[in-house]
C-alpha positions, 0 to 999 in steps of 0.5 A: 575905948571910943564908942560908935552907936549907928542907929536912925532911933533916936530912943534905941541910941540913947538908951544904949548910951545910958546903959553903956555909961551906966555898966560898961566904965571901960567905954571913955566916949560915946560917939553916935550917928542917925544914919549909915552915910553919918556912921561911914563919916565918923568911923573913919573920922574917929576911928572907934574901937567898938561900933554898935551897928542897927540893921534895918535902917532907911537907904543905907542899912547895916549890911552897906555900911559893911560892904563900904568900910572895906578893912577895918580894925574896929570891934562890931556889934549888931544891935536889931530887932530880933530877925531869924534869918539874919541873926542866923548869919550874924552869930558866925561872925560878929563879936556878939549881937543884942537883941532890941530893947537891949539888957544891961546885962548882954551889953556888958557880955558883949563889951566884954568880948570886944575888950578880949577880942582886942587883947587877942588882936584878932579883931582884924580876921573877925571882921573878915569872916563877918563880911564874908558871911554878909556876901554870903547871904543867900547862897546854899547854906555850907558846913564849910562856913567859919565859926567864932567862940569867944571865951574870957581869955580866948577867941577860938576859930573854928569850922563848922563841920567840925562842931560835934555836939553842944550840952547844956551848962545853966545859962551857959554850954559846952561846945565840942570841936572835932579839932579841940580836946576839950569842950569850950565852956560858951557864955551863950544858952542852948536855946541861942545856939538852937535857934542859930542852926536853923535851917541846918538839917545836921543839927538837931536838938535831940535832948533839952539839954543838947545839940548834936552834929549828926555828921558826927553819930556814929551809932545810936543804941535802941536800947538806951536811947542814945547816939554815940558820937565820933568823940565817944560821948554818948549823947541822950535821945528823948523819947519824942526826937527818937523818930525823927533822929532816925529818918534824919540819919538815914537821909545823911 
């Protein structure tokens, strides 16, 4: 796999290819640009199949370099400083994101997505939804928005408004769609989830260990503190949300 690192730090690009050549045999070359106008130039001239993209950058940041290319059938990963509003939007649609200073660990989990992503030779649809979410960007926030899992041996697609819960697996969670029999097992931690449904009034971490829909409650049971969900989980309330999971039923 080729390589493209776009980023105007000289520091960040250099240590993302050392990590890259030191953890991630599977990248043969690195190319590396130190501004978007560069990156359009070498995107098109090289053809990576995995593009490593900065956010913030002087006169043409991430988000335009985007909005240029057009189709493309690369692979894309955000590598930023951690930003709550824009990491919210990024994680519905990109293969993965890093947070700077990047771990070794998380880029070789985010290689690896791109290299399944490419197997599943859906590479194609993911960057549509990804620019569909970069124009969406400040438009009333939507259960309708698409979401993406990406699993060892799978990328699943799905809607938003069909996510019923999320439950805790040590560094890892199970994710229920409405549409999928069984839970999807998510290389990605509560917290990460937690923080990307921000701003979404449906969702609510009701218990340390899980993230429900309240679109999806179908009761909750005084008695044993628990919402009982569309599926038939019974969900685990803690004694401190219980108030509060209240009030927000009764406003959906």
């Amino acid at each position: 796999m080729t390589a493209l690192l776009i980023d105007d730090e000289p520091q960040a690009r250099d240590a993302l290819a050392t990590l890259l050549t030191t953890y991630c045999p599977g990248i043969e070359q690195i190319v590396m640009a130190n501004n978007g106008e560069t990156g359009l130039e070498l995107i098109r001239q090289k053809h990576p199949d995995l593009v490593f993209l900065d956010v913030e950058m002087p006169d043409l940041d991430g988000f335009e370099v985007l909005r240029r290319l057009g189709k493309t059938d690369f692979a894309l990963v955000f590598v930023t400083a951690y930003n709550r509003h824009a990491v919210q939007a990024f994680e519905f649609s990109a293969v993965d994101f890093l947070l700077k200073p990047v771990e070794a660990a998380r880029l070789v989990q985010a290689v690896h997505k791109a290299s399944e992503l490419q197997r599943a030779h859906q590479t194609l649809e993911q960057y549509q939804l990804l620019l569909e979410m970069v124009n969406q960007q400040g438009n009333p926030v939507s259960l309708d928005h698409r979401i993406v899992f990406a699993m060892q041996n799978e990328i699943v697609f799905g809607w938003l408004r069909n996510l019923v819960w999320i439950d805790a697996d040590t560094n890892m969670c199970y994710v229920k769609l409405a549409d999928h029999d069984k839970p999807l097992h998510i290389a990605r931690s509560i917290g990460e989830y937690e923080k990307q449904f921000e701003g979404y009034d449906n969702f609510m971490r009701v218990h340390r260990s899980n993230i429900v829909n309240l679109h999806h409650a179908k009761k909750y049971l005084r008695d044993d503190g628990v919402l009982l969900m569309t599926d038939g989980l019974k969900v685990p309330v803690a004694a401190n949300k219980r108030e509060e999971v209240l009030k927000r039923l009764q406003e959906h």
